[in-house]
N, C-alpha and C positions, 0 to 999 in steps of 0.2 A: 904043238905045244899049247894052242890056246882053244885046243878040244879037249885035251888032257886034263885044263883046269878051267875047261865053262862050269861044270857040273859043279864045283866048289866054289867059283866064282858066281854063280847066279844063286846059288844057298848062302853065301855070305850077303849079298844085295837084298836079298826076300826078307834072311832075319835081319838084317840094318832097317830095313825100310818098315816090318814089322813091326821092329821094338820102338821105330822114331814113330810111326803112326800110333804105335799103344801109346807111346809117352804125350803124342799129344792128343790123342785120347782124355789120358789120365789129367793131362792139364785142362782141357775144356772143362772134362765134367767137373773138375775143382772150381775151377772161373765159374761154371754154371749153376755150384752149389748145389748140384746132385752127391756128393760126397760129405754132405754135414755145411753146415752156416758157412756163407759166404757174404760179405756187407755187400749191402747196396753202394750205388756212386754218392745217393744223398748221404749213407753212412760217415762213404770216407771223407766226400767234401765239406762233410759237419760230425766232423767226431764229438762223442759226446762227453767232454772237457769238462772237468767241476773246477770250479775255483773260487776257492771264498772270496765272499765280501769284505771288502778291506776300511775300517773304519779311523777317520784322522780326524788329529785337531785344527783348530783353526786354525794357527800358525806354523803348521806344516809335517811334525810329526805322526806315526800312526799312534795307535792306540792299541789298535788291534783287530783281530778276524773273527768273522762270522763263519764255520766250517762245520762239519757231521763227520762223524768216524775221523777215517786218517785223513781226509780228503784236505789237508791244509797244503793248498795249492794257489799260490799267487801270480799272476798273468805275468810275464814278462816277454816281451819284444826283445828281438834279434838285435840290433842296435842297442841293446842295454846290457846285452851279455856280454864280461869282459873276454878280450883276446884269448887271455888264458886258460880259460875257462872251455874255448872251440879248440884249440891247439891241443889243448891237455885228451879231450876227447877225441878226436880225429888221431894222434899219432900214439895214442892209447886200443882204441875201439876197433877203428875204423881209416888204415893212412888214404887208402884209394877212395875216398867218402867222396872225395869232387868229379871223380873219374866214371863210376859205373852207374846201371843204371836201376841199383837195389838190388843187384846178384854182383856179388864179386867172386868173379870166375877162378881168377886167379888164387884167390883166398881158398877157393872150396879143393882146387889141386892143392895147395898149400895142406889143408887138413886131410886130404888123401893121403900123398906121400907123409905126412904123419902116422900115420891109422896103420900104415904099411910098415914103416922101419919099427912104428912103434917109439917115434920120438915124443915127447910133454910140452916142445918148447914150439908146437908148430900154432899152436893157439887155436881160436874157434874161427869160422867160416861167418859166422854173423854178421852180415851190415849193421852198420846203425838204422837204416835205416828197418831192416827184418826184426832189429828189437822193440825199432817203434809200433811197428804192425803186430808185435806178441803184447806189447804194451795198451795198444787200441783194443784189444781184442785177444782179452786175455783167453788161456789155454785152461781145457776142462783137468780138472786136478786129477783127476777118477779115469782119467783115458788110458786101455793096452797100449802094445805096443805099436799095433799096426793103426791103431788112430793116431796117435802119439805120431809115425811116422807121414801119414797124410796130412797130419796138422802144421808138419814140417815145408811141406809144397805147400800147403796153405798160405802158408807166411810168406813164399815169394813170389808168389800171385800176387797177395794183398800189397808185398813189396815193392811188386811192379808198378802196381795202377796208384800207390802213393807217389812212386816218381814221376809218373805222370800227369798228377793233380798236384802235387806244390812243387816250388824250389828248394835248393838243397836247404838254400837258408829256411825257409818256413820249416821243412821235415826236421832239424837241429835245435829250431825253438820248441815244436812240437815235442819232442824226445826230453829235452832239460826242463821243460815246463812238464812234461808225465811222470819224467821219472822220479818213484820212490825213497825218499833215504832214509827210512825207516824215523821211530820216533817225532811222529807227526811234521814229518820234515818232506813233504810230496814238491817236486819242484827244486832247483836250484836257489831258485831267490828264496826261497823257505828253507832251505837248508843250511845258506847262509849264517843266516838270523837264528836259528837252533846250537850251533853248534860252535858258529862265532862270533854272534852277536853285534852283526855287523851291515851294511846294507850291500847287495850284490856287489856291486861296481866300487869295492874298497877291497875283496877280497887280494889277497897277495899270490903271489905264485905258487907257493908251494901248499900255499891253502886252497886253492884251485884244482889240485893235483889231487889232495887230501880225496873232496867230493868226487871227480870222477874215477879216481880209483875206488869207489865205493859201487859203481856202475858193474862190474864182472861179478860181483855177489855181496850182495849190503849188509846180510844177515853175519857171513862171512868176515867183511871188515868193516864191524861196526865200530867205530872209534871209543862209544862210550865202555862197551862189554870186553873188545879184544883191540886196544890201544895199539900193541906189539906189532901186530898182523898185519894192523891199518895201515903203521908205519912204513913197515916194510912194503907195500903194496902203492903205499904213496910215492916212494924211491924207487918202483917200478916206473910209474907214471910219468914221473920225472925222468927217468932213464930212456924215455922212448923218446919223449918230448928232445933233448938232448942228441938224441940218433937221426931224428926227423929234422931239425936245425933252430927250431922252436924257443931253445934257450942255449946257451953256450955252455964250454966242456967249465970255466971258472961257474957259474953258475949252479949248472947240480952239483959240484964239490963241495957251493958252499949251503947250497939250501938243504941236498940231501942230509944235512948234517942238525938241520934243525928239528925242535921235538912237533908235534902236533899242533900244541898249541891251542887246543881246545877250550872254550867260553861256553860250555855247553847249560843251555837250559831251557826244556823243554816248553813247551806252547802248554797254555793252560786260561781258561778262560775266568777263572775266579784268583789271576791272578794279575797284577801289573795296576796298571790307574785306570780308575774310573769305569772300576770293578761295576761299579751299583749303576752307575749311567749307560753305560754299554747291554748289561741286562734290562733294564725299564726299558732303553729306544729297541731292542731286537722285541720285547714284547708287543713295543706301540706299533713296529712297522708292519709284523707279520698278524696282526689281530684281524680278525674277521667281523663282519657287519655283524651290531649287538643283537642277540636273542632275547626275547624278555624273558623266554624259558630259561634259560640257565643264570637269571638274575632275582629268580625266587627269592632269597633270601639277603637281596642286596639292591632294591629296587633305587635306591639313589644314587650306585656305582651305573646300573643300566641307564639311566637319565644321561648323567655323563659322558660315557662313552656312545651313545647316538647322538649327540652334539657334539663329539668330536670327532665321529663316523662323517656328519656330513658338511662338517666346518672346519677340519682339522684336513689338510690333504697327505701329511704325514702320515697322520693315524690311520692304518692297514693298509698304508701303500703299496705294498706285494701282491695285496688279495686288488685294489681300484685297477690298478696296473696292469697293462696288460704288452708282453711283448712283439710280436712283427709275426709270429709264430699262432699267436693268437691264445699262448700262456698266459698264467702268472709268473711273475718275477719267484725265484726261491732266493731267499738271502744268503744260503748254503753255499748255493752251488754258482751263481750265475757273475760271479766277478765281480760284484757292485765297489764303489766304492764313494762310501760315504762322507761328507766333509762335514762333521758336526761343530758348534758355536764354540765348543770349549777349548779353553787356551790351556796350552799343556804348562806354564809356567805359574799361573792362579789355579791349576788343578792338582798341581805337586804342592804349591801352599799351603792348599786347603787340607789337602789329605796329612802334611805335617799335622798343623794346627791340630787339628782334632784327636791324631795321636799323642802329640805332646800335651797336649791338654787332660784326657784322659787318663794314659798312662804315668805318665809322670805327676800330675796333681791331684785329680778327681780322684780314682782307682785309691791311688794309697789312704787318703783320706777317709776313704769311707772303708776298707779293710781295716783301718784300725777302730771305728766304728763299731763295724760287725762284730768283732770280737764282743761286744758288750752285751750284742742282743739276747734277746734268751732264745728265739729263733734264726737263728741268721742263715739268710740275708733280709729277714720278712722283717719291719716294722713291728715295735713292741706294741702296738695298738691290738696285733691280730691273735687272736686264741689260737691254742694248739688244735684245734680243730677243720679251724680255717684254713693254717698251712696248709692240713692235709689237705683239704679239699682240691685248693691249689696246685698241689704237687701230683695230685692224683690224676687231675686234667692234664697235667703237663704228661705224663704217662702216658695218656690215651691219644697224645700227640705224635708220638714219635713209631719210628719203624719199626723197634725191638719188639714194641706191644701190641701190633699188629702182627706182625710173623706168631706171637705166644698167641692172637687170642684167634686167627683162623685155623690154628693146632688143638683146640679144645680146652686151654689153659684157662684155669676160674682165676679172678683179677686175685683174691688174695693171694693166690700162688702166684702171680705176677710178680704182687708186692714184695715177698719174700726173694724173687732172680733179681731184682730191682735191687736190692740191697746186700746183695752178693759180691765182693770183689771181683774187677777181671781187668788187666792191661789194658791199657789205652794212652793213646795221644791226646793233651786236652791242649789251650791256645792260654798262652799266660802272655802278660804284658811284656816280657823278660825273654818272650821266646818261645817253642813250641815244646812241650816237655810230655818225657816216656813217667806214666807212672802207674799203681795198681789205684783205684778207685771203683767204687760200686754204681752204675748207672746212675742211681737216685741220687747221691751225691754228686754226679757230673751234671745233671739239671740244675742243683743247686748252684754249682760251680759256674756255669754260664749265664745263669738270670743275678748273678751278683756284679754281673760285668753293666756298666753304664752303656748307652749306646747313646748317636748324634746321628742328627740330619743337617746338612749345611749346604746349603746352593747359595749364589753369588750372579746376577745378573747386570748389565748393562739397562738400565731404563730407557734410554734413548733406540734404541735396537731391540733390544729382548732376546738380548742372545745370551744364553746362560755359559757361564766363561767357568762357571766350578760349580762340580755337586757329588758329593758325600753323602752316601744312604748310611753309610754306621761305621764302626773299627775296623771291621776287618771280615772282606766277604765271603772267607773261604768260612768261616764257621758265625758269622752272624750274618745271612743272607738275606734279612729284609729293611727293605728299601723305604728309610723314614725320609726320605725327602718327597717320594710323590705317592707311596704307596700308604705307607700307615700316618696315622692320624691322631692327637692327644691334643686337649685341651690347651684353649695358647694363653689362660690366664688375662694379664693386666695389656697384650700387645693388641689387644681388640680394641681397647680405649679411644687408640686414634681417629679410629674408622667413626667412632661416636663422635670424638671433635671436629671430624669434618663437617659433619654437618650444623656444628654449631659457627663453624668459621666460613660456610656455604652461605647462611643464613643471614649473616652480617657480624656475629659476632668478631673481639679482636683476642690475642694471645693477653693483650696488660689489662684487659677488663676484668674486674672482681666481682668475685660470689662470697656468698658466707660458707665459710667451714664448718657447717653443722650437719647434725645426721640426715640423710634425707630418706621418707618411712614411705614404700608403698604399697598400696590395699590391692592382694592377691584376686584373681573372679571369686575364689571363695568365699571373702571376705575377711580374710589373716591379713593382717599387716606385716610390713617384712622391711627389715633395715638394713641394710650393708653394713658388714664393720668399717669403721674408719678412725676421722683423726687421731692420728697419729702422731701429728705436729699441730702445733698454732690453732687448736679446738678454738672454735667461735669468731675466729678472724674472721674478717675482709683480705681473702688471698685471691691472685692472677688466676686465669687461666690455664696460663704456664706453668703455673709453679702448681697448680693440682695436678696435671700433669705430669711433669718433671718428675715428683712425688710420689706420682701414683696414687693420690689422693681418694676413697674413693666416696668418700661426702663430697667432692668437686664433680665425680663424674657421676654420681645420683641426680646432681644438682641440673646438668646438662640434659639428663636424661631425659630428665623431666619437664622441657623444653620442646620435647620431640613425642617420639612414644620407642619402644621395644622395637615395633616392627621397622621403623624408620631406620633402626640401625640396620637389622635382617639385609632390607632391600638396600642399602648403602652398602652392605658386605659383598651382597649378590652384584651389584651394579660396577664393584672392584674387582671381580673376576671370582671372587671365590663362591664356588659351588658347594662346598659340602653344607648340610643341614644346620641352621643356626634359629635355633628354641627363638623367636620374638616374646618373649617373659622380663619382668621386670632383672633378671641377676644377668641379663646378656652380655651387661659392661662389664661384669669380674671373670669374663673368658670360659664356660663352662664350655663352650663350644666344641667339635672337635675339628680341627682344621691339619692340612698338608703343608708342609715347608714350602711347599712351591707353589700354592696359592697364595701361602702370606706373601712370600716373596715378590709374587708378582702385582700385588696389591701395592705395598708398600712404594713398589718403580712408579707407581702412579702422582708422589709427591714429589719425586726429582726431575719428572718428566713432562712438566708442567700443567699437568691434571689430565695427560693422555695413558692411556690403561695399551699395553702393549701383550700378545700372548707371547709366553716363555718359548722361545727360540730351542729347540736342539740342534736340526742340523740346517745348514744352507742349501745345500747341491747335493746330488744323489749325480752321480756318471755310471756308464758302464764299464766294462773289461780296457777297453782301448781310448779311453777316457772322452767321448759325447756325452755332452749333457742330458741327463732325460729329465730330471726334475730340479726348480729351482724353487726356494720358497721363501716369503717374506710375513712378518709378523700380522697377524689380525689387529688393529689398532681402532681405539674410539675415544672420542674424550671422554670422559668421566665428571672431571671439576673444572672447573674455572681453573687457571695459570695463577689468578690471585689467590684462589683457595689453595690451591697447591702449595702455594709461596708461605701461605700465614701457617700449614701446617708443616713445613719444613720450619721455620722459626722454632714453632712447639715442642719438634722433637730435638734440635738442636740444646732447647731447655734440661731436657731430658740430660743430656752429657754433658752438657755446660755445669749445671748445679744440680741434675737431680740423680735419681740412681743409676747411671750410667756413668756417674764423675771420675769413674778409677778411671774411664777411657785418657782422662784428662792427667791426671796427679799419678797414676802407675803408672801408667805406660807410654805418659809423653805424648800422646798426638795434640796438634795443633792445628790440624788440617778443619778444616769448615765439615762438622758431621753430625747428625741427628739420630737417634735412636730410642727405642721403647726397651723396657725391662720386661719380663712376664714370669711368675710364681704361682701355681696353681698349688690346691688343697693338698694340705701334708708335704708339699715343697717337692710333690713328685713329678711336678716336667719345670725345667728350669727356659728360658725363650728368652734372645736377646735378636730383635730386627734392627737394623743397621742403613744409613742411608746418607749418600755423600753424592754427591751431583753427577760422578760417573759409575759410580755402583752402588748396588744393593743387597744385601745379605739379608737372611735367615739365617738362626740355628737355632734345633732344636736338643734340648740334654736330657736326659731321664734311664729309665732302667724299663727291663722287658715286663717286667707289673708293675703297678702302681702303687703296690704292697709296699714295694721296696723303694727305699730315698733316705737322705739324711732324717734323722732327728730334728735338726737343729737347723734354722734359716742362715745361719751363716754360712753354711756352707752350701746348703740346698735354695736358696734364692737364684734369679735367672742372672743376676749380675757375678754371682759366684760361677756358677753352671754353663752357663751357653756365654757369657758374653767376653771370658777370655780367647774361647776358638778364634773369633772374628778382631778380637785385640792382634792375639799370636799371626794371623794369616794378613791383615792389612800392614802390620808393620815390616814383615817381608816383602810385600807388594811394593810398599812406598821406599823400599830399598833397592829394589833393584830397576837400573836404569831402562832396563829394556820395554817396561812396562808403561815409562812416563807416565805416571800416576797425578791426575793434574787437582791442585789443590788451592783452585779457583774458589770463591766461596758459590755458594747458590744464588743462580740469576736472580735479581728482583724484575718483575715484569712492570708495564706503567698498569696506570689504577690501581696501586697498592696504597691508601691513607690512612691505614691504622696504626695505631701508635704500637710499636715495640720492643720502647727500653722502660721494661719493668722493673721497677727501683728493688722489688723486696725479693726477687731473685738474686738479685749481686749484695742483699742484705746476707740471705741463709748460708753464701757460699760458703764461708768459712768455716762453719759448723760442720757442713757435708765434710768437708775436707777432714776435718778431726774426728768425725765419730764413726766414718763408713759408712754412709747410711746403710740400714739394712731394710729390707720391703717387709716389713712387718703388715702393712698392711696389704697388702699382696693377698695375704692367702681368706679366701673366702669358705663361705659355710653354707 
């Protein structure tokens, strides 16, 4: 009997041992990566994971993410991911996940005797973890079939040697942190936040369900596009969960029964708060050491930026940095997360204020304006010539006329598509609105819009707690709080009275109110406009001030010299270029919000100059610290110079053009503040300063063509100084903030006298007539 069947018994041993020798043949050369890419061990024991940079406020909410392409992927740890969330995947995906070791044997019989009867319901053979290894190492799209099928033993190779480099728990977080869900939703904690607006570890069960039933094919059941499908495939998810003991039989009865539930709205980076802040700090962080070559035409932005190359440790911290690797940090990809100064409850303020200000007051005001002009939005001052000119640059600005003019297109034939109708989306106060308009009129349409810069810092810290670069970033994207620059008019005054109250002078000492004339190098003489009030008095200090006087601050000037202020600006932090010429005191200068700003910190902070704070801490993926940073700090004045020019500007709101602070809007708190009006009333400037913070804002329009007519409404007390009315009165509303309204320390050796009789004389006047900064605007 067993001669009968050696012959068949020793051909069935040859081919068994054959085909097990080929097969692991076949498996070496896979492992060996003779058959197409194989990772390395450094591959798999360091997959290469992107995960944005995750950017928060001070007080504890995010903000938002630094990411490229889809790659919006946020770190999450095993211990963060709720129950429901492993349960829903495991008794979905994968029930044997704790059991094998990256091949489930039993699964792949499973989809045999499918393959065979020909049943649908036997499912796929996939571990989770072989989807993680198609997910590491993704598959070439362009592969036949016979790759395609190597690619397949690929995966449980790769399969294998991940089970043997992590725990099941690590290959789980791996997987929920890789995976996909479509709509810049990579990762479950981003998927979250996408579709339910919610932070991981709130999700609900059947919203847990929703996501990983999205895991068998996302495209498939995407919630936003195919709701129906998702649904049903969620009530799978739940069904399994259900069968595996996960949730009980009253449970899916009653969840399967609910709808989606969907909060969807996608990640978008020119959306949400602190739009304009979030763009400047990914600028600051990722800058590279300054070129003077590519500052040809901006030799005092390069000055800058290499003082703050090598004094600023913020400033290109991705490029100074270097990680264990021996990279650069990318802010993209490498999990940072960053914890900036700003308080999410004065940045929701801020960002009102400036809306409600604009939209609701400014905006209509001057639309019914324009209606008058005989150009509008231009000022009746300009020829029809000059608009064009104007309008014509603005052309040569945009993208449309660069695609016409590397096509061969001559500019008047520009001119002519330019003034063509076509559909479009424009940004209205009221809302985003569908309508037909010709480009050249969409120019016009947007430079009629006012824009604002408003940052808000701490003096004592320098941590900037609000900042507003304009209305709105998705379609006015530049950045007027550190980026652009306009003359700050009458709020450069102080900077002049410091050094008169440096010097020994006091706030209740009198000057005469008369013109004061000075002889140019030429030899022109040149007068300031001024009184405006009480011509030829004996008036304070103060009250020139308060006033805006500017026969009070010729008078000062003249005490000192031009360059004296220069270097008192320079010696306050602010770096942009400032003319040392007799007109320095009527603000022709051009200065940044967030220079004044941090100037101004310098009188509640008892003569110490602190640099503007963004962020605290910078951690990695798993939260170590790598970088922690503290303010650059110097004194600047004396505590008593500080003290006699907090007085001064308190003058200011007390009785001078800052008095609506007082009479409209009700504060009582201890605050000091400057007005500022430049030429034609086109940038309006109200700084602000109360013992724990400090404001700028600035109001104006994108030319300087365009502004009021008329100083009542184009004054900075009209313009900028309701923003900081509107945003501190919420501040000092809500408890959370405890807004202390302590008045301003006196320090000792302060003995100048400051109760100025003929300030609490004018009050009442100011109160009746409004003052208005007539004298404000210079020539």
């Amino acid at each position: 009997m067993f001669k009968k069947y050696k012959k068949l018994f020793v051909i069935f041993w040859c081919v068994f041992l054959t085909g097990l020798l080929l097969a692991v043949l076949f498996f070496w050369l896979i492992a060996e990566g003779k058959l197409g890419f194989m990772p390395t061990f450094e591959e798999l024991e360091n997959p290469n994971n992107k995960f944005a940079s995750e950017v928060y406020f001070e007080d504890g909410p995010m903000i938002s993410r630094y990411f490229q392409g889809s790659e919006n992927r946020r770190y999450t740890e095993y211990k963060d991911i709720p129950e429901s969330v492993k349960d829903a995947l495991v008794a979905t995906e994968d029930v044997r996940f704790y059991d094998h070791s990256g091949i489930d044997v039993i699964g792949l019989f499973r989809v045999a005797k499918g393959l065979l009867t020909g049943s649908s319901s036997s499912g796929g053979g996939s571990t989770i973890t072989q989807q993680l290894a198609k997910m590491l190492f993704p598959r070439d799209p362009d592969q036949n079939f016979m790759e395609l099928a190597v690619r397949k033993f690929r995966e449980w190779v790769i399969a294998v040697r991940l089970e043997r480099s992590y725990t099941k728990e690590e290959i789980m977080t791996m997987y929920l942190n890789k995976f996909d869900f479509l709509n810049l939703a990579v990762g479950v904690n981003s998927a979250a936040e996408v579709y339910f607006q919610k932070p991981l570890d709130s999700l609900r069960i059947e919203e847990a369900a929703m996501l990983v039933g999205m895991a068998k094919n996302p495209a498939l059941f995407n919630p936003v596009r195919r709701p129906e499908k998702t649904l049903g495939r969620r009530n799978v998810v739940l069904g399994q969960m259900q069968k595996y003991g996960k949730i009980t039989k009253a449970q899916y009865d009653s969840l399967k029964m609910l709808p989606l539930g969907l909060c969807f709205k996608k990640e978008d980076h020119k959306e949400g708060y602190a739009t304009y802040f979030r763009e400047y700090l990914r600028i600051y962080m990722t800058a590279g050491k300054p070129e003077k070559s590519n500052y040809r035409w901006n030799p005092e932005q390069y000055y800058q930026d290499s003082l703050a190359w090598e004094r600023n440790p913020l400033y290109g911290w991705c490029k100074k940095n270097l990680k264990l690797d021996g990279t650069q940090y990318d802010i993209y990809s490498d999990g940072l997360k960053i914890y900036t100064t700003l308080n999410s409850r004065m940045q929701r303020y801020a960002e009102e204020a400036v809306v409600e200000h604009l939209g609701n007051d400014l905006q209509p005001l001057f639309s019914r304006e324009k209606i008058e002009k005989q150009n509008p939005p231009f000022s009746n001052d300009l020829t029809a010539e000059e608009v064009r000119d104007i309008l014509d640059r603005s052309i040569k600005r945009t993208e449309r006329y660069r695609i016409l003019k590397n096509a061969g297109v001559a500019f008047e034939e520009v001119r002519k598509i330019f003034n063509k109708p076509v559909e479009m989306q424009i940004f209205t106060w009221k809302g985003i609105r569908d309508t037909v308009m010709s480009p050249l009129d969409s120019i016009k349409h947007y430079k009629s819009f006012f824009r604002a810069g408003f940052m808000v810092m701490e003096p004592q810290t320098g941590n900037i707690r609000a900042y507003v670069g304009g209305p709105d970033y998705r379609y006015f994207m530049y950045d007027m709080v550190s980026v652009g620059k306009r003359q700050v008019g009458s709020t450069i005054k102080p900077i002049l009275y410091t050094l008169a109250m440096q010097e020994g002078l006091g706030p209740c000492d009198k000057v005469p109110n008369i013109p004061q004339t000075f002889i140019l190098p030429d030899g022109t003489p040149w007068t300031a406009r001024g009184g405006g009030k009480r011509p030829g008095e004996m008036v304070t200090l103060r009250w020139g001030l308060a006033n805006s006087e500017n026969n009070i601050s010729g008078w000062v000037l003249k005490q000192f010299t031009p360059l004296a202020v220069a270097q008192m600006a320079h010696k306050m932090g602010i770096h942009s270029f400032i003319d040392p010429v007799p007109s320095v005191f009527l603000g022709t200068a051009e200065i940044s919000v967030k220079e004044m700003t941090a100037a101004y910190s310098i009188f509640a902070n008892k003569g110490v100059y602190n640099t503007p704070m963004m962020v605290s801490r910078i951690e990695d993926k798993y939260g170590n610290v790598l970088a922690e940073f503290r303010p650059e700090s110097r004194e600047v004045i004396t505590a008593q110079t500080a003290y006699l020019m907090c007085n001064l500007l308190e003058g200011v709101v007390n009785s001078g053009t800052g008095i609506r602070l007082r009479y409209r809007y009700g504060f009582t708190n201890p605050m000091g503040g400057k007005t500022g009006t430049t030429q034609q009333h086109s940038d309006g400037w109200f700084m602000a300063v109360t013992p724990g913070l400090v404001g700028g804002v600035w109001v104006g329009a994108e030319d300087r063509s365009i502004h009021f007519q008329n100083i009542t409404n184009g004054q900075g007390a009209s313009m900028a100084l309701p923003i900081w009315a509107k945003f501190l009165g919420k501040v000092i509303k809500d408890p959370k903030l405890k807004f202390d309204t302590l008045p301003f320390e006196k320090p000792a050796g302060v003995s100048k006298n400051l109760d100025c009789q003929d300030d609490a004389e004018d009050q009442a006047t100011e109160v009746e007539s409004d003052y208005q900064e007539d004298n404000e605007e210079f020539y």
